[in-house]
MIVEXTOR-575421 format. One record per residue: residue in three letters; x, y, z of N, C-alpha, C in turn. Coordinates in nm, 4 decimals, decimal comma. Example, Ala and Ser with C-alpha at 12.3 -4.5 7.8 and 13.67 -1.06 7.14 Angstrom:
BEGIN
    r       n.X       n.Y       n.Z      ca.X      ca.Y      ca.Z       c.X       c.Y       c.Z
  ALA    1,3190   -0,5690    0,7800    1,2300   -0,4500    0,7800    1,3200   -0,3300    0,7800
  SER    1,2850   -0,2250    0,7080    1,3670   -0,1060    0,7140    1,2900    0,0030    0,7870
This chain:
BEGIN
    r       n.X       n.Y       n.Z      ca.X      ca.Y      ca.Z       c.X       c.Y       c.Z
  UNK   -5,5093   -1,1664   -1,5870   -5,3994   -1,1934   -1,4986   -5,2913   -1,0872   -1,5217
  UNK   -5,2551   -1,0686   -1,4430   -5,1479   -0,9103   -1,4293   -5,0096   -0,9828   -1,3815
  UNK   -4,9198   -0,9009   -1,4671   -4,8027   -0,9907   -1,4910   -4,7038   -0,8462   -1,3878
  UNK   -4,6198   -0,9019   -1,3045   -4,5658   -0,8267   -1,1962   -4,4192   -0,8437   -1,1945
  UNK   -4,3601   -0,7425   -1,1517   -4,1479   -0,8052   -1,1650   -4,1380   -0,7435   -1,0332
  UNK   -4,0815   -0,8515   -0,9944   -4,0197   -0,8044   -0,8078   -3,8754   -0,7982   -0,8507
  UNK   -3,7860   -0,6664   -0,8141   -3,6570   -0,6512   -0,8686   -3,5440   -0,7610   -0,7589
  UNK   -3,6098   -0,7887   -0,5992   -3,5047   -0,8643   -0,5428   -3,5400   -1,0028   -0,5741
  UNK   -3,6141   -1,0526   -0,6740   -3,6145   -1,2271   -0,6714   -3,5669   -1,2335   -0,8898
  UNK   -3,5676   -1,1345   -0,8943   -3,5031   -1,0776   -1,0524   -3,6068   -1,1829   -1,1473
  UNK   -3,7328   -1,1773   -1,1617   -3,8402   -1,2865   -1,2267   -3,9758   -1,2523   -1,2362
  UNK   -3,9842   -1,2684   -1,3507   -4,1606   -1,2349   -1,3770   -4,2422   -1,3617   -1,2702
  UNK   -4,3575   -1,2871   -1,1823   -4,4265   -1,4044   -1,1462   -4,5623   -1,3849   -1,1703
  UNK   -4,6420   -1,4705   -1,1690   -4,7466   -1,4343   -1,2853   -4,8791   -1,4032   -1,1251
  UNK   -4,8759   -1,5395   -1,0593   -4,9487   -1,4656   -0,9410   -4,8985   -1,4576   -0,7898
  UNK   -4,9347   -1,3805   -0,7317   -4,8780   -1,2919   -0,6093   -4,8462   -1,3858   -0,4787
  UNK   -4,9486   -1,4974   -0,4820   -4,9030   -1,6013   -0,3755   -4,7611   -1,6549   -0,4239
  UNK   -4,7661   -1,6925   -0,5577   -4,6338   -1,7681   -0,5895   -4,5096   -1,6606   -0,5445
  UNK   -4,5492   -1,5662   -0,5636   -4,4164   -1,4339   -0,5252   -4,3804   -1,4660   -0,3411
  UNK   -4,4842   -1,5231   -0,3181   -4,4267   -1,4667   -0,1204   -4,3685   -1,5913   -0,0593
  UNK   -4,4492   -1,7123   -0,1790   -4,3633   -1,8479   -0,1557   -4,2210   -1,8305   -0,1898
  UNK   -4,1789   -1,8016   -0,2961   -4,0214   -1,7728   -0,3574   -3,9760   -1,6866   -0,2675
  UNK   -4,0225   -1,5678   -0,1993   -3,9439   -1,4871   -0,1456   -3,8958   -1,5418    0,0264
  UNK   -4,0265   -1,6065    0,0357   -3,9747   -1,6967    0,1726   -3,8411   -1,8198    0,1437
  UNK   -3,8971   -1,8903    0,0360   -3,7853   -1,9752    0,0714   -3,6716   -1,9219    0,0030
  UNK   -3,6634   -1,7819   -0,0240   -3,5177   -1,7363   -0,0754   -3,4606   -1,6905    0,0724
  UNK   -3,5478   -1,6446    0,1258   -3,4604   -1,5642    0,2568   -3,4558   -1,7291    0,3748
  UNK   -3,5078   -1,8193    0,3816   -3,4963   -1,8576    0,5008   -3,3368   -1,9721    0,4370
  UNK   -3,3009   -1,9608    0,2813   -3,1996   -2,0589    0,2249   -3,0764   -1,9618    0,2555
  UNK   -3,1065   -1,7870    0,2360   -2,9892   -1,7556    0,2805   -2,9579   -1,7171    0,4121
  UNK   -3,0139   -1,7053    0,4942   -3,0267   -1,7252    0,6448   -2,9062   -1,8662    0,6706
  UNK   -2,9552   -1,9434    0,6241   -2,9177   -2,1045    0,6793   -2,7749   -2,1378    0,6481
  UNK   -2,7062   -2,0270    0,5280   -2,5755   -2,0732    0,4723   -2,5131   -1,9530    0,4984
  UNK   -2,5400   -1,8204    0,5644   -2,4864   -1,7563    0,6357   -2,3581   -1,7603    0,7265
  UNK   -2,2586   -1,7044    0,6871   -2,1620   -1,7914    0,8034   -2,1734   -1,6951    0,8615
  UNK   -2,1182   -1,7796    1,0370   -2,1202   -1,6901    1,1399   -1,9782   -1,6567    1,1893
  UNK   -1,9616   -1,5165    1,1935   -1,7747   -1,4926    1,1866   -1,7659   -1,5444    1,3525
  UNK   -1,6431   -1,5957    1,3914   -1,5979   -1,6427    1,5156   -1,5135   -1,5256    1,6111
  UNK   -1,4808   -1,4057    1,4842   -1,4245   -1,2830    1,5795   -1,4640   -1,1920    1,4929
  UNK   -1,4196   -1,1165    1,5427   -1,5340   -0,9525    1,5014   -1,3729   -0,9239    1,3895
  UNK   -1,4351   -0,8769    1,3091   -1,3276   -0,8350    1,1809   -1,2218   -0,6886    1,2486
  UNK   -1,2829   -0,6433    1,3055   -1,1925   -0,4621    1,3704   -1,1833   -0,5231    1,5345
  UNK   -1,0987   -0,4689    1,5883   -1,0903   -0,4399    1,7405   -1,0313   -0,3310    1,7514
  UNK   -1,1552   -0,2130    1,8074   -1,1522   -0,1075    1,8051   -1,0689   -0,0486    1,8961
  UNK   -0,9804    0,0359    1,9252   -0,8747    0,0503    2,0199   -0,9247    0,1750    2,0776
  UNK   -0,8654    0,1835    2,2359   -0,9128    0,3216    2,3219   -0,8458    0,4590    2,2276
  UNK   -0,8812    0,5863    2,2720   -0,8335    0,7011    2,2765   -0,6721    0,6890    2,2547
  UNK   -0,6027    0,8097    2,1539   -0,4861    0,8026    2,1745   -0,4420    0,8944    2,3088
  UNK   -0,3128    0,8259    2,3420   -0,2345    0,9041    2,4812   -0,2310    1,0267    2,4721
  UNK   -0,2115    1,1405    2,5641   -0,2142    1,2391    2,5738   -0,0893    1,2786    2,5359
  UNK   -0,0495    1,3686    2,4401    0,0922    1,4575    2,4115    0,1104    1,5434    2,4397
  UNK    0,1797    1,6533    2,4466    0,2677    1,7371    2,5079    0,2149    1,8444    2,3842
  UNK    0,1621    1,8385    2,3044    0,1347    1,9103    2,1942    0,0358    1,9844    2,1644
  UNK   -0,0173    2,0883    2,1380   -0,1448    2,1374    2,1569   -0,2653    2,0963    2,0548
  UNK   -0,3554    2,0481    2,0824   -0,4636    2,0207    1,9659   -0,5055    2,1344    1,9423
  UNK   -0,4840    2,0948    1,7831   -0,5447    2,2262    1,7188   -0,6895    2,1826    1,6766
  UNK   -0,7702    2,3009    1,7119   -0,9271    2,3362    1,7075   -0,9705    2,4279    1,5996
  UNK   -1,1142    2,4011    1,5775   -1,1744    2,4686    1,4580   -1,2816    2,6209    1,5146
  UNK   -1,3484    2,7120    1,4792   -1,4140    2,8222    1,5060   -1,4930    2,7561    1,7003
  UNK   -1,5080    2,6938    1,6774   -1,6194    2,6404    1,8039   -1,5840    2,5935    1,8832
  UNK   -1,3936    2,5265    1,9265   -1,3176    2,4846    1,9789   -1,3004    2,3471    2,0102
  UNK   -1,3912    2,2811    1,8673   -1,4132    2,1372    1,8563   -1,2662    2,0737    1,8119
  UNK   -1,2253    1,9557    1,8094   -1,0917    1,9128    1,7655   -1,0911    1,9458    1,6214
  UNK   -0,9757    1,9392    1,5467   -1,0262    1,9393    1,4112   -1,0062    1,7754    1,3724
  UNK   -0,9182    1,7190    1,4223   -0,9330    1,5438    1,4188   -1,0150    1,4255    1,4567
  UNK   -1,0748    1,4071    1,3981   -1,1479    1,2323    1,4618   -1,0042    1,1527    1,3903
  UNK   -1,0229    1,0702    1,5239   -0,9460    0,9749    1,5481   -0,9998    0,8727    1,5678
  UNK   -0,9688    0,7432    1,4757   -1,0123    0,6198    1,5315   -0,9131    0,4874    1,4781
  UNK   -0,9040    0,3963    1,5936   -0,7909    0,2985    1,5675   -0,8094    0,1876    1,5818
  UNK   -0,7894    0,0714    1,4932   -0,8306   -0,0551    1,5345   -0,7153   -0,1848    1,4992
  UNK   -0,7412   -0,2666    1,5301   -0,6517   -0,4122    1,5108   -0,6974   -0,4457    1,4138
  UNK   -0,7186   -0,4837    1,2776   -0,7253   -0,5384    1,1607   -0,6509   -0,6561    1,1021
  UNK   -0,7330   -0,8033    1,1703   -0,6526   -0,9202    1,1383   -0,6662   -0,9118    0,9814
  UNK   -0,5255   -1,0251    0,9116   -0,4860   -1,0394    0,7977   -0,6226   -1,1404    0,7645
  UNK   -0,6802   -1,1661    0,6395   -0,7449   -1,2486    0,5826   -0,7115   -1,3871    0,5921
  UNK   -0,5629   -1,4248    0,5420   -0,5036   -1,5366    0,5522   -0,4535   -1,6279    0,7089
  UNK   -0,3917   -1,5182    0,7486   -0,3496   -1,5735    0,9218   -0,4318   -1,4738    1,0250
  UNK   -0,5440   -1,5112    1,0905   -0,6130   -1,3932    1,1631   -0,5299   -1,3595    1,2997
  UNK   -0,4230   -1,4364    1,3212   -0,2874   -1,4071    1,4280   -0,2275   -1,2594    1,3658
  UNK   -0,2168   -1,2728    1,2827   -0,0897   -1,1290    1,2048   -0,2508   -1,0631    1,2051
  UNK   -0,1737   -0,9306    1,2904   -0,2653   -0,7922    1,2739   -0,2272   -0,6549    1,2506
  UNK   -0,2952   -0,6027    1,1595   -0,2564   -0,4746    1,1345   -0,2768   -0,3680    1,2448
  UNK   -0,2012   -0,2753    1,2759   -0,2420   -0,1874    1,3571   -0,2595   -0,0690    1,2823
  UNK   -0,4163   -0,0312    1,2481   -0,4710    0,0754    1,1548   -0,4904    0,1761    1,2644
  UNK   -0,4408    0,3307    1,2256   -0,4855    0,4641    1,2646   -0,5474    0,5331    1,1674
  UNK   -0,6930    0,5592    1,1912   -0,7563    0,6384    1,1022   -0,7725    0,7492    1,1340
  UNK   -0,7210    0,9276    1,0148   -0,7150    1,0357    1,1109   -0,8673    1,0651    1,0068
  UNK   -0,9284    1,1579    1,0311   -1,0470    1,2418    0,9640   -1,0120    1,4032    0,9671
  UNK   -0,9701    1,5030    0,9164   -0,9806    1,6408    0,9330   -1,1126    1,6895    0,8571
  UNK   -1,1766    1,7426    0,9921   -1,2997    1,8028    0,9594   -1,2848    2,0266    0,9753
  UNK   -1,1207    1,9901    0,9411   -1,1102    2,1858    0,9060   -1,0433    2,1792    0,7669
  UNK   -1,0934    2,3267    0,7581   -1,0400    2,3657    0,6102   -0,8666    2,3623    0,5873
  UNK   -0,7745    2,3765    0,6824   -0,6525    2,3770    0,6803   -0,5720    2,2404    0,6762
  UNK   -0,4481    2,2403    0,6295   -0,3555    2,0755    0,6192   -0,3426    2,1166    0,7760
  UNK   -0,3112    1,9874    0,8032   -0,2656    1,9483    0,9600   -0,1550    1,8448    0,9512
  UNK   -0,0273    1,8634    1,0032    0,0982    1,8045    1,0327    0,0733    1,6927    1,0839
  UNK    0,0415    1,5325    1,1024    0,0266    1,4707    1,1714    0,1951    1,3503    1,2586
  UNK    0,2303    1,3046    1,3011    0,2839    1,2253    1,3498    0,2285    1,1276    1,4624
  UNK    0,2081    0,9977    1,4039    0,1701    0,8794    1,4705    0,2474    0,8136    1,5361
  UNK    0,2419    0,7769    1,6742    0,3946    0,7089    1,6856    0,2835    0,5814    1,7874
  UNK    0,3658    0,4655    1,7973    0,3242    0,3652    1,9413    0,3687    0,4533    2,0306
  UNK    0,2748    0,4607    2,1528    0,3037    0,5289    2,2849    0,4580    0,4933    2,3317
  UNK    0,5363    0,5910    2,3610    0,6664    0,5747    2,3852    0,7411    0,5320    2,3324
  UNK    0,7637    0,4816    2,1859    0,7770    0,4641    2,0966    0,8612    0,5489    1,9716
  UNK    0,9645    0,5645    1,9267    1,0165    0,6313    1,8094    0,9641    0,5518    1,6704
  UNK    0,8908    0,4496    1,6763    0,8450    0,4123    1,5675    0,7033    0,4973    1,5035
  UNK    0,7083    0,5339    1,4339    0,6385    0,6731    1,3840    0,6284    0,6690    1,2570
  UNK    0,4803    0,7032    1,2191    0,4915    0,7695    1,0844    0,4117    0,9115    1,0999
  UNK    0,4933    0,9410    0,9822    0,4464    1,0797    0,9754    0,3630    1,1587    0,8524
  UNK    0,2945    1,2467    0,8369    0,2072    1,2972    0,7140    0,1197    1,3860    0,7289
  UNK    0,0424    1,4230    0,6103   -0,0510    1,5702    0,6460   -0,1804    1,5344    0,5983
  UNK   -0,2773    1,5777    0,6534   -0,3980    1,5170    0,6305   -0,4673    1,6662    0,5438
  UNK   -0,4960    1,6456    0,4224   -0,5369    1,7916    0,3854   -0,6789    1,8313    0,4640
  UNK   -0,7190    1,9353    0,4299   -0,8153    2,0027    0,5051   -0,9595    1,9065    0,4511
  UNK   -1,0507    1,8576    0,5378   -1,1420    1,7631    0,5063   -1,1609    1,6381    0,4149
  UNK   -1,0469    1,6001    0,4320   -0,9795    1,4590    0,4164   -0,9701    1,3427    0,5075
  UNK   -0,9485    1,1981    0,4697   -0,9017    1,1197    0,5699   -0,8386    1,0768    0,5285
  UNK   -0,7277    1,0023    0,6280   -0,5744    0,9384    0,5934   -0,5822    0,8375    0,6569
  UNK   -0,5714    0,7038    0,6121   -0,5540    0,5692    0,6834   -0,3913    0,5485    0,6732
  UNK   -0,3806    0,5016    0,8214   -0,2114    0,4629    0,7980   -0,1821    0,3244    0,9044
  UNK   -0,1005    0,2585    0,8533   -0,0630    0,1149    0,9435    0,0417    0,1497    1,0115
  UNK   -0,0022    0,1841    1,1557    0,0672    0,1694    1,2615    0,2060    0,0920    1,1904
  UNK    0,1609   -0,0456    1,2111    0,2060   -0,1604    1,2435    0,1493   -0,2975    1,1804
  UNK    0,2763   -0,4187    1,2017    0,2094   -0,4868    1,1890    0,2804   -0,6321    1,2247
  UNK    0,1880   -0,6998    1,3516    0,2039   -0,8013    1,4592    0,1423   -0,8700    1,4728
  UNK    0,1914   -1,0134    1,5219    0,0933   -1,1361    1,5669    0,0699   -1,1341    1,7000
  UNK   -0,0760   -1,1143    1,7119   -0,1163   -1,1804    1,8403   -0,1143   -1,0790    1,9194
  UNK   -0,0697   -0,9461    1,8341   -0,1626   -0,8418    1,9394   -0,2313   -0,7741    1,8977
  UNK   -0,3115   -0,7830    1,9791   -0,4787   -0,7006    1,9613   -0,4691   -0,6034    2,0080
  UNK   -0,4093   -0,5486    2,1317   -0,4555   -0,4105    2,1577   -0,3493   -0,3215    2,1631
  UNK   -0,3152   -0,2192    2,1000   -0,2122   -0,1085    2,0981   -0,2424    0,0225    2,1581
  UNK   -0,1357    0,0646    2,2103   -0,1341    0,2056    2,2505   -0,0200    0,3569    2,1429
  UNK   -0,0943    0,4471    2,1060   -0,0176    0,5022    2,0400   -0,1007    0,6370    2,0801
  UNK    0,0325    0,7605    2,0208    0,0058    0,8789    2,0705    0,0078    0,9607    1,9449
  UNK   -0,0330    1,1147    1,9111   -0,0364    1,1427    1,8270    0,0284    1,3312    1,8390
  UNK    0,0828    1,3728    1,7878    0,1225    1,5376    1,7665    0,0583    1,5603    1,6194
  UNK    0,0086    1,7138    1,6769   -0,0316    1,7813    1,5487    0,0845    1,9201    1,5389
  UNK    0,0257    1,9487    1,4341    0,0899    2,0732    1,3943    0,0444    2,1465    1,2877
């Protein structure tokens, strides 16, 4: 008899049927106590507004920023939401950033070094999910 270790059920089992019994009723017990979330954890927000500012580009005339922004409810009250801007610089140079809500003087500001990312909180509000904000480089 040949003695076998399956690393996801963490247990010597001595024969191979007994292994597919345990592994079934391990997966169909955590299946069943699975919770099912009632809202999606991110709400991903459109494109930022267009600025007056020139995007700066890398050798190929690709952006040098990914941009991506979402609503990030609180753990405790899923009403209170963060308003997250995530920048990415995919060039070798710092880039000046300023975040503001579209039309807006509420702003933050910072430099994203050259192939870095910078998470920054917009904001932070109940009960709204979807924001608009604009961005200048430099």
């Amino acid at each position: 008899m040949k003695l076998t270790y399956h690393a996801r059920l963490h247990f010597v089992v001595l024969p191979a049927i007994t292994l597919i019994v345990m592994f079934l009723s391990t997966e169909s017990r955590s299946q069943a106590t699975a919770p099912t979330p009632s809202k999606p954890r991110l709400m991903l927000q459109g494109p930022a507004e267009n600025s007056d500012a020139p995007i700066i580009r890398d050798a190929f005339g690709q952006p040098c920023l990914n941009i991506e922004a979402a609503a990030r409810p609180h753990v405790v009250n899923p009403d209170v939401l963060d308003h997250v801007v995530s920048l990415k610089n995919n060039c070798p140079r710092l880039i000046k950033v300023k975040v503001c809500y579209f039309h807006s003087e509420r702003c933050n500001a910072f430099d994203v070094q050259g192939y870095r990312r910078v998470d920054t909180i917009l904001g932070t509000m109940t009960k709204i999910f979807a924001f608009r904000y604009s961005i200048t480089q430099k």
